[in-house]
The first five atom37 places (N, CA, C, CB, O) and aatype in JSON, in Angstrom:
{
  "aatype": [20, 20, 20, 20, 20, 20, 20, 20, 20, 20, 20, 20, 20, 20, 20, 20, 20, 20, 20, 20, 20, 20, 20, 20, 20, 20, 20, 20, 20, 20, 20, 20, 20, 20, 20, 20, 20, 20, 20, 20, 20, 20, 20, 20, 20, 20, 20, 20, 20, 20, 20, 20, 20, 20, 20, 20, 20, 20, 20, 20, 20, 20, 20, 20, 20, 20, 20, 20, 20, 20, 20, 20, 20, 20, 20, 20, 20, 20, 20, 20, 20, 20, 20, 20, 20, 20, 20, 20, 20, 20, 20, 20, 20],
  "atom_mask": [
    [1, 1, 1, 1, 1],
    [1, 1, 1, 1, 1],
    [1, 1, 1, 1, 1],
    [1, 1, 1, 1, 1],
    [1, 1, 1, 1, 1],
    [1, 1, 1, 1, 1],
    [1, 1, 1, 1, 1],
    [1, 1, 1, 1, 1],
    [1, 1, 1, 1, 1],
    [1, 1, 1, 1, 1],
    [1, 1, 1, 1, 1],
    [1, 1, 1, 1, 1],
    [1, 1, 1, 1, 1],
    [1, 1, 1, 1, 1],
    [1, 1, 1, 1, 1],
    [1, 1, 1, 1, 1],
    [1, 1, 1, 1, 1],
    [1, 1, 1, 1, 1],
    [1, 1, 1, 1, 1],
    [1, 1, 1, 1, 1],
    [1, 1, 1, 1, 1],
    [1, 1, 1, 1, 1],
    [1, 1, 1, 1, 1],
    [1, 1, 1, 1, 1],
    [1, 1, 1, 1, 1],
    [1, 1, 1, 1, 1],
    [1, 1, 1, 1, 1],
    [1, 1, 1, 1, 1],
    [1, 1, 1, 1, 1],
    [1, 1, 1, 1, 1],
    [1, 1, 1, 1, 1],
    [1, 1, 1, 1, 1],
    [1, 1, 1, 1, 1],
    [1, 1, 1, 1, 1],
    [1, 1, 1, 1, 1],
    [1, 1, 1, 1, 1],
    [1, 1, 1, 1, 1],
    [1, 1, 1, 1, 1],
    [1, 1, 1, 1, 1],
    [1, 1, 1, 1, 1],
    [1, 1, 1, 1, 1],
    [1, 1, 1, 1, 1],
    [1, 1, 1, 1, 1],
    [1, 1, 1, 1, 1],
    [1, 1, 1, 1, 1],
    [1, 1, 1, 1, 1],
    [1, 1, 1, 1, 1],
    [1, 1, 1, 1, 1],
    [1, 1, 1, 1, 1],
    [1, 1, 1, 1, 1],
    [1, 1, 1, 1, 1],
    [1, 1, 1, 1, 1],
    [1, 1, 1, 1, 1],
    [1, 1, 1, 1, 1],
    [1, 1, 1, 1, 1],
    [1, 1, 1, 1, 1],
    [1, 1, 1, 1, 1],
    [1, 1, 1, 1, 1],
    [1, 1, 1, 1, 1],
    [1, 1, 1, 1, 1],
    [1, 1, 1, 1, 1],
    [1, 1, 1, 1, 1],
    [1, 1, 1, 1, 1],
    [1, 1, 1, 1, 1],
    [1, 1, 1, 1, 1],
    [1, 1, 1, 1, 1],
    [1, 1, 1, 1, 1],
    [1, 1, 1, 1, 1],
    [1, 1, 1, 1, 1],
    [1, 1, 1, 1, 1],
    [1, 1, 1, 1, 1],
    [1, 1, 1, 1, 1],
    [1, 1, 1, 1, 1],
    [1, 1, 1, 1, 1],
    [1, 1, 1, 1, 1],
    [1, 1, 1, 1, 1],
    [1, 1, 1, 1, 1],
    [1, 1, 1, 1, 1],
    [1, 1, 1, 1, 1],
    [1, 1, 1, 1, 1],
    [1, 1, 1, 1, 1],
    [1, 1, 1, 1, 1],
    [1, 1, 1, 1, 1],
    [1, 1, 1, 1, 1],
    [1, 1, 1, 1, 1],
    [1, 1, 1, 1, 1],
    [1, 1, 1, 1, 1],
    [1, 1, 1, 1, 1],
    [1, 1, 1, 1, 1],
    [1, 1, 1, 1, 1],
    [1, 1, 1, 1, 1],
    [1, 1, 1, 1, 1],
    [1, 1, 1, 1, 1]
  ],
  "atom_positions": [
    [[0.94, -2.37, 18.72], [1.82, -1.76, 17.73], [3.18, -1.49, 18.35], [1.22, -0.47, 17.19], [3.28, -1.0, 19.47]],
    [[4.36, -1.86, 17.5], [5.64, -1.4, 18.04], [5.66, -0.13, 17.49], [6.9, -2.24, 17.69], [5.34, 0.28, 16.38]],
    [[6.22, 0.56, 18.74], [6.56, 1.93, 18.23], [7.41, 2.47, 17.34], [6.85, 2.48, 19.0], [7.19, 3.37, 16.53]],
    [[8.57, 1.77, 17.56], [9.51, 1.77, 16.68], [9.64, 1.28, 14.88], [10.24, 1.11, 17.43], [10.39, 1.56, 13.95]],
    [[8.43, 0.42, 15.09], [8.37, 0.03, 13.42], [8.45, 1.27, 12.38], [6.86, -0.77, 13.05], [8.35, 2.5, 12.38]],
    [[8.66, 0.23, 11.54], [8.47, 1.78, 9.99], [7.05, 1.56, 10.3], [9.06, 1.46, 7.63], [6.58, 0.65, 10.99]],
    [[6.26, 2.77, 9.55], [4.99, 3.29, 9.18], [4.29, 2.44, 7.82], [5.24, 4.88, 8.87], [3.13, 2.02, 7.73]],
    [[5.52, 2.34, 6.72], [5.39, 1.55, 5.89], [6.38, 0.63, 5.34], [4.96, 2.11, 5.18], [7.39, 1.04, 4.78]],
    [[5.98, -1.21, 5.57], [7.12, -1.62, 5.34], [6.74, -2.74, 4.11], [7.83, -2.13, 6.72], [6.14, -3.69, 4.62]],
    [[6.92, -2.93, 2.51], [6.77, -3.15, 1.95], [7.57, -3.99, 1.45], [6.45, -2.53, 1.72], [8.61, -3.47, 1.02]],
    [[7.46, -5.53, 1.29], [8.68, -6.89, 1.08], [8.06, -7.43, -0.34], [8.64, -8.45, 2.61], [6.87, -7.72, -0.2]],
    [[8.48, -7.61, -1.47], [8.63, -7.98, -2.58], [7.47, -8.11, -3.18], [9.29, -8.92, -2.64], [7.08, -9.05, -3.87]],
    [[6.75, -6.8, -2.81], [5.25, -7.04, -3.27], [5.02, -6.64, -4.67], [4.22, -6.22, -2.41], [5.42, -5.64, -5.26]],
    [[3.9, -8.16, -5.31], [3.5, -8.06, -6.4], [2.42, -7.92, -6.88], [3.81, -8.66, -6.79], [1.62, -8.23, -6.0]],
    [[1.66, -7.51, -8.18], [0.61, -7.27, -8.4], [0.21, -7.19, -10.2], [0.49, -6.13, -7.56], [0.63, -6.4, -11.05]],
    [[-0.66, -8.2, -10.33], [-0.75, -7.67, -11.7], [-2.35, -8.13, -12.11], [0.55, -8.38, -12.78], [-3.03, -8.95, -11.49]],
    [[-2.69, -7.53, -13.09], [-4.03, -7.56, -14.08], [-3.76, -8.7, -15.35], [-4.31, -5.82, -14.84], [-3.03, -8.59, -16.34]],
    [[-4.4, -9.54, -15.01], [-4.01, -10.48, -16.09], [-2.87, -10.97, -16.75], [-4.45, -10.19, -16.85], [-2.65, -12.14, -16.43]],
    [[-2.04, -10.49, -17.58], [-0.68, -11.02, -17.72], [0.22, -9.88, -17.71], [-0.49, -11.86, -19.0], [1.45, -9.84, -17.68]],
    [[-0.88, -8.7, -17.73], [0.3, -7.51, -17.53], [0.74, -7.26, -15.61], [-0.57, -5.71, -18.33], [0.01, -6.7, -14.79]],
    [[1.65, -7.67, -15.43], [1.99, -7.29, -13.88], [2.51, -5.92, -13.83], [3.11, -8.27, -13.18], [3.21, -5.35, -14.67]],
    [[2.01, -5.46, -12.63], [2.07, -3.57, -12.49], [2.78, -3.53, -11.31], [0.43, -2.54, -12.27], [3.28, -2.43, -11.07]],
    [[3.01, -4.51, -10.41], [4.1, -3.77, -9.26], [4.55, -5.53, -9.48], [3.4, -2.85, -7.17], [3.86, -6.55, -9.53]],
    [[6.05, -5.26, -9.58], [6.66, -6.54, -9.88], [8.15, -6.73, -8.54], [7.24, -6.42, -11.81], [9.24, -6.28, -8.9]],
    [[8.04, -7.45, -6.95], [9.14, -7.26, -6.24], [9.35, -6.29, -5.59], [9.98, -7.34, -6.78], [10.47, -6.26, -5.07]],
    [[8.47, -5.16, -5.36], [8.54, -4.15, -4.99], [9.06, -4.12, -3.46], [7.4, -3.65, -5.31], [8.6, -5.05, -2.79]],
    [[9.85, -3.31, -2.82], [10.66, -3.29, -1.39], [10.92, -1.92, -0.81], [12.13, -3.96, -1.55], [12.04, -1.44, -0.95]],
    [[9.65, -0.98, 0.07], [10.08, 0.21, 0.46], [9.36, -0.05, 2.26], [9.42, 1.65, -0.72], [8.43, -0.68, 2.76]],
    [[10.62, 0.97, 2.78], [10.36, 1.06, 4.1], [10.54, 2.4, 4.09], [11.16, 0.25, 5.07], [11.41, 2.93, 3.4]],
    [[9.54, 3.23, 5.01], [9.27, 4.23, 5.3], [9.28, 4.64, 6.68], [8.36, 4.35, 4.79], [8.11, 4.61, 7.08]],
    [[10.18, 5.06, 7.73], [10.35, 5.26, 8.86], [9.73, 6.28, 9.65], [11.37, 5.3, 8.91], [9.8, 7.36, 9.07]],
    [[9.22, 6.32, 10.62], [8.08, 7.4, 11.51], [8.9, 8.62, 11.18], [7.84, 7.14, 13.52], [10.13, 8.68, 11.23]],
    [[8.01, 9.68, 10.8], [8.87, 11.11, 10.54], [8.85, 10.97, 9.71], [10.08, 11.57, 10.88], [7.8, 11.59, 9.52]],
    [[9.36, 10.32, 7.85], [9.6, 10.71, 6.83], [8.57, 10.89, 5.91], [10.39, 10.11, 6.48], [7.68, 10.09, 6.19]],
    [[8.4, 11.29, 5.35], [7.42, 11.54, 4.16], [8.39, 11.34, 2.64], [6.7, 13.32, 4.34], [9.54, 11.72, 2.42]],
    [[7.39, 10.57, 1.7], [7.66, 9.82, 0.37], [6.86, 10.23, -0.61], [7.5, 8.41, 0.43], [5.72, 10.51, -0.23]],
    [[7.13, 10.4, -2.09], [6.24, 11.03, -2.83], [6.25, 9.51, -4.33], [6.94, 13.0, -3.23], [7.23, 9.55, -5.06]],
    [[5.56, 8.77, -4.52], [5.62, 8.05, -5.57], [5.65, 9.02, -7.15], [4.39, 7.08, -5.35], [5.23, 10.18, -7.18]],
    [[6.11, 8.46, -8.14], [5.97, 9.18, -8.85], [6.58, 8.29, -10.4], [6.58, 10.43, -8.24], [7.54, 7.52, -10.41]],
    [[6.05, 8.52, -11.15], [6.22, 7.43, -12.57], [5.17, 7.58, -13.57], [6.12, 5.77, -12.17], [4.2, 8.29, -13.33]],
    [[5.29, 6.95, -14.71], [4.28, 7.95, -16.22], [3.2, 6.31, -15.78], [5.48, 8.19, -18.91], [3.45, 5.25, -15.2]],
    [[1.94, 6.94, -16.47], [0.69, 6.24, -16.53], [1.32, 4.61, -16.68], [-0.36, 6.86, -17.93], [2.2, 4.17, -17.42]],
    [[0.24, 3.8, -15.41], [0.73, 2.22, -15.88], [1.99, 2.02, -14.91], [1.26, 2.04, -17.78], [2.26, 0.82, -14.88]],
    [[2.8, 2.72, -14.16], [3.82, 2.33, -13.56], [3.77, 1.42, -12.24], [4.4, 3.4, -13.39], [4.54, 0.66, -11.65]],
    [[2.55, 1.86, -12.1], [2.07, 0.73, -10.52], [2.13, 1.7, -9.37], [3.4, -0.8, -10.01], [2.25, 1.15, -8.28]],
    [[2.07, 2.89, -9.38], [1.57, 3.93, -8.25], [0.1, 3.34, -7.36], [1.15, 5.55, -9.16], [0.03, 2.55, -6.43]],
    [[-1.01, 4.12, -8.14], [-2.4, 3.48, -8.11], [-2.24, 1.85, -7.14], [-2.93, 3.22, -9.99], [-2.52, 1.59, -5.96]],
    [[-1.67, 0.95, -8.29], [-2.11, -0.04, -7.34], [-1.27, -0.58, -5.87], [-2.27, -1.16, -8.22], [-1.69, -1.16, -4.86]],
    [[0.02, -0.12, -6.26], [0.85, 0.48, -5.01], [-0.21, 0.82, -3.65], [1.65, 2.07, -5.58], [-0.23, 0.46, -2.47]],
    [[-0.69, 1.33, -4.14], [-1.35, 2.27, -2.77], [-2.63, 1.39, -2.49], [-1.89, 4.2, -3.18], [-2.73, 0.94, -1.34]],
    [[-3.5, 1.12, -3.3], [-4.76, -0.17, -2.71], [-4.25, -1.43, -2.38], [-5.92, -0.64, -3.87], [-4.89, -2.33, -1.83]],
    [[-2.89, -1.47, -2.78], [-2.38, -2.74, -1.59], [-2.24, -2.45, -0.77], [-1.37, -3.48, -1.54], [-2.39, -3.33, 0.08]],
    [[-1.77, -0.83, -0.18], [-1.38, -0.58, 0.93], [-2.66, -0.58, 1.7], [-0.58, 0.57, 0.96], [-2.81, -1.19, 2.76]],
    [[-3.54, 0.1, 1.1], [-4.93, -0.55, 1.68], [-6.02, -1.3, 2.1], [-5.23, -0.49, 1.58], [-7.06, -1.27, 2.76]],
    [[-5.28, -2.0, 1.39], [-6.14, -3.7, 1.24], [-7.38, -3.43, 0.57], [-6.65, -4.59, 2.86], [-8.5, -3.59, 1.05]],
    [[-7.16, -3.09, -0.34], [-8.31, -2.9, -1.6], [-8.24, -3.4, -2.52], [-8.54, -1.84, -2.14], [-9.18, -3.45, -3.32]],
    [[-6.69, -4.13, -2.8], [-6.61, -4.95, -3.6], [-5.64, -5.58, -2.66], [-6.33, -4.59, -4.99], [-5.02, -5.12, -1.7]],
    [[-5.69, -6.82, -3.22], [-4.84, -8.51, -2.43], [-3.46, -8.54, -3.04], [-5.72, -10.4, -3.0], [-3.48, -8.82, -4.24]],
    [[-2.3, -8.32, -2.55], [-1.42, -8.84, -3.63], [-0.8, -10.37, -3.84], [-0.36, -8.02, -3.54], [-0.74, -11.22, -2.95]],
    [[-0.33, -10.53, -5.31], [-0.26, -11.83, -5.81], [0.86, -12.62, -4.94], [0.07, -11.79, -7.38], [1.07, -13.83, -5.01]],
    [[1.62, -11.55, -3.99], [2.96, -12.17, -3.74], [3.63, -10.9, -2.56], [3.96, -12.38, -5.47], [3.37, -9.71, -2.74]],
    [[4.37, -11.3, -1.58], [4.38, -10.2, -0.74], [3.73, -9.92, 0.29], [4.22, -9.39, -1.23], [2.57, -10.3, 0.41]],
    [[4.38, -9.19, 1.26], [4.06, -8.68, 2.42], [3.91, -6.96, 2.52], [5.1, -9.23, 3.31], [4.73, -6.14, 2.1]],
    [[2.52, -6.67, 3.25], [2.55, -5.11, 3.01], [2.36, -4.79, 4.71], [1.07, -4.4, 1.78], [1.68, -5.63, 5.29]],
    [[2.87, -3.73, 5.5], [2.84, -3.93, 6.74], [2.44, -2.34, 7.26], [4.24, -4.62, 7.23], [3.05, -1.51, 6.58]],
    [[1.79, -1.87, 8.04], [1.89, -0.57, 8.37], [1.53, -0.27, 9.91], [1.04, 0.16, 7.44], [0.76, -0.9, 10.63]],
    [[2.24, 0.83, 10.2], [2.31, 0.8, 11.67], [2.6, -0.52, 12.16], [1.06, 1.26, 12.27], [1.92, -0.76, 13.16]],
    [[3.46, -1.6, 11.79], [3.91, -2.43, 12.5], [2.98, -3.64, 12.45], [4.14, -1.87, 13.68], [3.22, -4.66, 13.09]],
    [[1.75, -3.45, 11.56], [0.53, -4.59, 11.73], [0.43, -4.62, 10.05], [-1.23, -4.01, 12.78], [0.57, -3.89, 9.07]],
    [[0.04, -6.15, 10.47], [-0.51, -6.82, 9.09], [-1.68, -6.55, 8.48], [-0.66, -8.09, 9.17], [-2.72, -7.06, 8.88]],
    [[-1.64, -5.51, 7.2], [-2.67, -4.21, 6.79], [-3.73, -5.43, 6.15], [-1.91, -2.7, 5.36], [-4.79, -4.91, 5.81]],
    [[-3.72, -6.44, 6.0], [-4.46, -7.44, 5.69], [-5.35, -8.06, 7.03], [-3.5, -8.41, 5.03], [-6.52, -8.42, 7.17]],
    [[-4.53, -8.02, 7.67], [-5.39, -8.78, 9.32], [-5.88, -7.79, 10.64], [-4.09, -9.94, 10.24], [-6.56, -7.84, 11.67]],
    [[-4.95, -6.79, 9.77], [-5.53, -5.54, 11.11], [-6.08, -4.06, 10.16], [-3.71, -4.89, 12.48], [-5.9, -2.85, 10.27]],
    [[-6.71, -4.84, 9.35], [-7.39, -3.83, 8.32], [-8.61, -2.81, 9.19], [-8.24, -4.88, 6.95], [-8.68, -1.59, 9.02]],
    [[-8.93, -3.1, 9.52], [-10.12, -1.42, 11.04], [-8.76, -0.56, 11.56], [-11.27, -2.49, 13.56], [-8.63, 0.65, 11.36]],
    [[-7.65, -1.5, 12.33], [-6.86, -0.59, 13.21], [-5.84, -0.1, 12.1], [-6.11, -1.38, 14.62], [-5.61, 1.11, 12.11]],
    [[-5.29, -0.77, 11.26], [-4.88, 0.33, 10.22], [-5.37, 1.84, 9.73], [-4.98, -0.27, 9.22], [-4.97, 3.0, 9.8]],
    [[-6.61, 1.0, 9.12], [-7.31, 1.89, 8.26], [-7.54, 3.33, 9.62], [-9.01, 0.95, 7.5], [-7.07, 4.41, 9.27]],
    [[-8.05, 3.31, 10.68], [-7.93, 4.41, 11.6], [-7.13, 4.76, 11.61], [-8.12, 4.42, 12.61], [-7.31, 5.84, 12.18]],
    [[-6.06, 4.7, 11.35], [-4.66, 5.72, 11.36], [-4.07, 6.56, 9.92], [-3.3, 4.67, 11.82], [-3.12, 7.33, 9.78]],
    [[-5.13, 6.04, 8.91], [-4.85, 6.79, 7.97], [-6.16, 7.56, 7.22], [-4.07, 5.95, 7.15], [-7.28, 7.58, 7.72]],
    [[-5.75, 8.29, 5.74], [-6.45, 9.55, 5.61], [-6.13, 9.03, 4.32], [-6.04, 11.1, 6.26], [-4.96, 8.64, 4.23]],
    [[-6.9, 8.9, 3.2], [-6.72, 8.84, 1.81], [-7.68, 9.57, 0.42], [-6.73, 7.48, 1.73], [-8.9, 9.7, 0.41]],
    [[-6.84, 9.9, -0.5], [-8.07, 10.64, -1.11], [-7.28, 10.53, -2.23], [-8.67, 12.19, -0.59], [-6.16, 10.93, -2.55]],
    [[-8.5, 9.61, -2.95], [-8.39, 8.76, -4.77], [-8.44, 9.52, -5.41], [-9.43, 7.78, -5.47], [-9.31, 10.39, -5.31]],
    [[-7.41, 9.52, -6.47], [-8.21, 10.28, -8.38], [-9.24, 10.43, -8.57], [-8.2, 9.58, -9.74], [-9.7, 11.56, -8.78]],
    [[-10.19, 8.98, -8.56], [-11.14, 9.54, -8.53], [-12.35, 8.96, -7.45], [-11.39, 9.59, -9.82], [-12.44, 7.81, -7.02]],
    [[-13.43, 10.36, -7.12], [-14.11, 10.11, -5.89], [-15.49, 9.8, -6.82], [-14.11, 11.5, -4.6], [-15.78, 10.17, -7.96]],
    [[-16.21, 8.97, -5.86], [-17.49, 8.32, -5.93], [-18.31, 8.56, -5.33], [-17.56, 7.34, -5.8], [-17.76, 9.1, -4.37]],
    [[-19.91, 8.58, -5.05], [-20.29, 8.86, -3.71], [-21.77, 7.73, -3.79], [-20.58, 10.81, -3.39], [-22.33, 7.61, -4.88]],
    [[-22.22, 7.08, -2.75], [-23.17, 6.68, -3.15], [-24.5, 7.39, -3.23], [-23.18, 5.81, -2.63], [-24.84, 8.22, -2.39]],
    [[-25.07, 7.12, -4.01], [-27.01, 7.86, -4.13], [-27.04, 7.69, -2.96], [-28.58, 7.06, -5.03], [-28.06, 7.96, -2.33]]
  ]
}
């Protein structure tokens, strides 16, 4: 990991459900130290914003990057550096 990378670096990422697309080009960098709050009415592409950032969902188009690694190819050493907690929780039987 470079130290210096952003935390989150997000290049024209897209995403959509059938013909409705929900994150369309999207482009945010987030630098070590800052904190970001998403925010937009139901349907804006928050939600799936964030399971790309996770790799929980694939996006159609775009690069999603965190801590400096490809959250797609270094999905274990990512995922250890972060803490997430969904709308809604599940648990298995």
């Amino acid at each position: 990991m470079n130290e210096t990378a952003a935390v989150i670096e997000i290049k024209g990422l897209r995403y959509g459900y059938g013909r409705t697309e929900a994150v369309h080009d999207l482009n945010l960098t987030v630098q070590p130290g800052r904190c970001y709050g998403l925010f937009g009415r139901n349907g804006a592409g928050k939600t799936t914003t964030m399971k790309c950032l996770l790799n929980l969902l694939r996006p159609r188009g775009g690069t999603v990057r965190l801590f400096g690694m490809d959250a797609s190819k270094h999905e274990v050493e990512v995922k250890r550096k972060l803490a997430y907690v969904p709308d809604y929780v599940a648990f298995y039987p």
